[in-house]
C-alpha positions, 0 to 999 in steps of 0.5 A: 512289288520291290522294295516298300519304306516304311513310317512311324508316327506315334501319337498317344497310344495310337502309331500312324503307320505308313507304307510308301511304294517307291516306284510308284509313289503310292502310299497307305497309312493305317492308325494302329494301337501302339501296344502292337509290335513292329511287325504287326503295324507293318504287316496292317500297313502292308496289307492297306497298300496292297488293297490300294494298288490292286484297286488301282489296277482293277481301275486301269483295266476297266478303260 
C-alpha cells in the first residue's frame, strides 16, 4: 500500500473518517467518537480500508 489520504468530518461528537487509497480510488470511512486522538481514528480508518482491499483481492482471485 503507498501512500493513504486522509478525511475529517465532524459531526457532533461523532468524526467521520475516511481513508482514500490514491492508486486505486478505493476509500473507507468509519464514524468514531470525537473524543479519540488523531491517530486512533486513523488507525480504525486505516484498518477498514484494509479489510476492504483484502476483500477486493480475495474476489478477484475466485474467478
Amino acid at each position: 500500500m503507498s501512500e493513504i489520504l486522509f478525511e475529517y468530518i465532524r459531526q457532533g461528537n461523532f468524526v467521520k473518517v475516511t481513508a482514500i487509497e490514491p492508486n486505486t480510488q478505493i476509500e473507507a470511512s468509519v464514524v468514531v467518537p470525537a473524543a479519540l486522538n488523531q491517530e486512533q481514528m486513523k488507525i480504525q480508518a486505516l484498518r477498514r480500508l484494509k479489510y476492504i482491499l483484502e476483500k477486493g483481492s480475495d474476489e478477484q482471485g475466485c474467478e
